[in-house]
Phi, psi and omega in degrees: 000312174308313176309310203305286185288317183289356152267003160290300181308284166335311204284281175000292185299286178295348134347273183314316201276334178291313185294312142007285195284320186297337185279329164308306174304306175314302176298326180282002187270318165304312216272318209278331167314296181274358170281331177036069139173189207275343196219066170284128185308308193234159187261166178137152168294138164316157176304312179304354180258354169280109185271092184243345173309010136282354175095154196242091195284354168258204162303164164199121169255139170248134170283322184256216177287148144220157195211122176218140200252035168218255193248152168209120185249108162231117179307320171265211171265140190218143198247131202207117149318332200242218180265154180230112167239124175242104172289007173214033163099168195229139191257120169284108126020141169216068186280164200247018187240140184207119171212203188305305206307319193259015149339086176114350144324134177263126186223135167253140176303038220314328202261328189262331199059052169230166181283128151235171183250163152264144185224060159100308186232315184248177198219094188277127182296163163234192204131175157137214178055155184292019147273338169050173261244305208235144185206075161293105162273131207223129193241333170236194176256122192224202176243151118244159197245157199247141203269195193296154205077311182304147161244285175279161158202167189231142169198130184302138157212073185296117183283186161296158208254170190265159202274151174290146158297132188289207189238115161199183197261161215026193186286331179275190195097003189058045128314132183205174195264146181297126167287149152323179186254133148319171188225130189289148164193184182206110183043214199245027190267310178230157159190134201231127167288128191279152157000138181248162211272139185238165215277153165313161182254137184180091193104296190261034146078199208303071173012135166282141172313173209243169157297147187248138221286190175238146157242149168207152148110270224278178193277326163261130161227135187233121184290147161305172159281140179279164196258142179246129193038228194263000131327082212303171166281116182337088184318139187279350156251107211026301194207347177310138175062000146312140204268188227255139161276169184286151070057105186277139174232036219246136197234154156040059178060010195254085237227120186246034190311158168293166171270161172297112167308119192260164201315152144285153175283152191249145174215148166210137211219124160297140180215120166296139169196032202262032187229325174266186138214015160216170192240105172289143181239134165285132173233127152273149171269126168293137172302132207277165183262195207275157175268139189265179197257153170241142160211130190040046196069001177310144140260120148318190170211153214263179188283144170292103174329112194271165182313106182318167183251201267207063171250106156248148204212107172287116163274139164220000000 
């Protein structure tokens, strides 16, 4: 009887050391598994074994990069140490609560069709830099509208440049002085003067150049350049508002050409303009030039029409 139980006793113990040893297999068969490799840094599935096509409905932190090249939906906050690349773009939101907490949130404006930021309290359009939101150029005289959004705009302006004189010898010949330059404006907010028209040439040899307008009253005012000898004066943007050269005349080696028309002047003025929605725009006309002269069968030549000026009106 006794022999009987010590081979009861015997079968029992391996048992117990077999279910053991499956259990060990079992656990390293997991472990290798969820680590999913063989010399893992962290324990977790790699990112490519992570099944998100259902939306992430709480928070979700990444220690590294993410990168998705399809939808990534979170319902909560998701937080990434490294870069988040969407290779076919990040879709913005357009939540309407802007406070302390959320402070430096990106939102679109679905109704104004612009980007804002929160900056604590209000929902700040962004934009800015010397291209600003908007740009018009107006090279003739038109309206401007003002497009969705804008409040402000800074705008430029150069009148016309004045027209050059013609040329002849004494006071006759029908020889005349170069008109002034129109003067630019935007509504009744700015207007800037154009180039003044310069006198015929005629006795003291070669006409003096004209006045180059004046700006005053805004935050940049730049006076034209004045016309030198029978050269108009240099529009300060490229060839705008410059003024017309003067009108050649010459006898007997002698040269009594009209003078140079001078630039228009330039301003640029910050403007409120969240009270309209359109603008009248003004473009100064360059001044027609002088008419040419005859003396003794001479034909002068008549002065050069200066140069329309100038309007641009940066929306922001």
């Amino acid at each position: 009887m006794k022999k009987s139980l010590n081979i009861q006793i015997n079968f029992t113990n391996r048992a117990i050391y077999t279910l053991i040893a499956f259990g060990i297999f079992v656990f390293v068969g997991v472990a290798v598994f969820a680590f999913g490799t063989s010399s893992p840094s962290t324990f977790g599935h790699s990112a490519a074994e992570l099944d998100l096509s259902g939306g992430v409905p709480g928070d979700a932190l990444f220690l590294g990069n993410v990168k998705t090249n399809g939808n990534l939906n979170v319902a909560g906050n998701m937080k990434t140490s490294g870069i988040l690349d969407a290779v076919n773009g990040i879709k913005v939101g357009t939540s309407v609560t802007c406070g302390t907490s959320v402070e430096g949130t990106l939102r679109y404006n679905s109704a104004s069709k612009n980007m804002g930021v929160c900056d604590g309290t209000n929902w700040a359009k962004m934009g800015g830099g010397s291209g600003g939101v908007s740009a018009q150029v107006f090279t003739a005289s038109g309206t401007w509208t003002k497009p969705s959004g804008v409040t402000k705009v800074i705008v430029e302006l150069i009148g016309g440049g004045g027209g050059g004189g013609s040329g002849t010898y004494l006071s006759d010949g029908g020889a005349s002085n170069g008109a002034t330059g129109g003067t630019s404006s935007f509504g009744s907010y700015i207007s800037t003067l154009g180039g003044g028209g310069r006198i015929k040439g005629y006795v003291t040899k070669v006409g003096g150049g004209g006045a180059g307008g004046i700006a005053s009253g805004s935050i940049i005012n730049i006076d034209g350049a004045s016309g030198n000898g029978r050269g108009g004066g240099k529009g300060i943007f490229k060839n705008q508002g410059s003024g017309g050269s003067g009108g050649r005349y010459q006898e007997n080696g002698q040269d009594y050409s009209g003078g140079g028309g001078g630039a228009g002047a330039y301003e640029k003025q910050l403007i409120d303009v969240s009270g309209v929605s359109s603008v009248s725009v003004t473009v100064g006309k360059g001044g027609v030039g002088g008419s040419r002269g005859i003396y003794t069968g001479i034909d002068g030549t008549s002065g050069n029409k200066g140069i329309n000026g100038l309007v641009i009106v940066w929306g922001y």
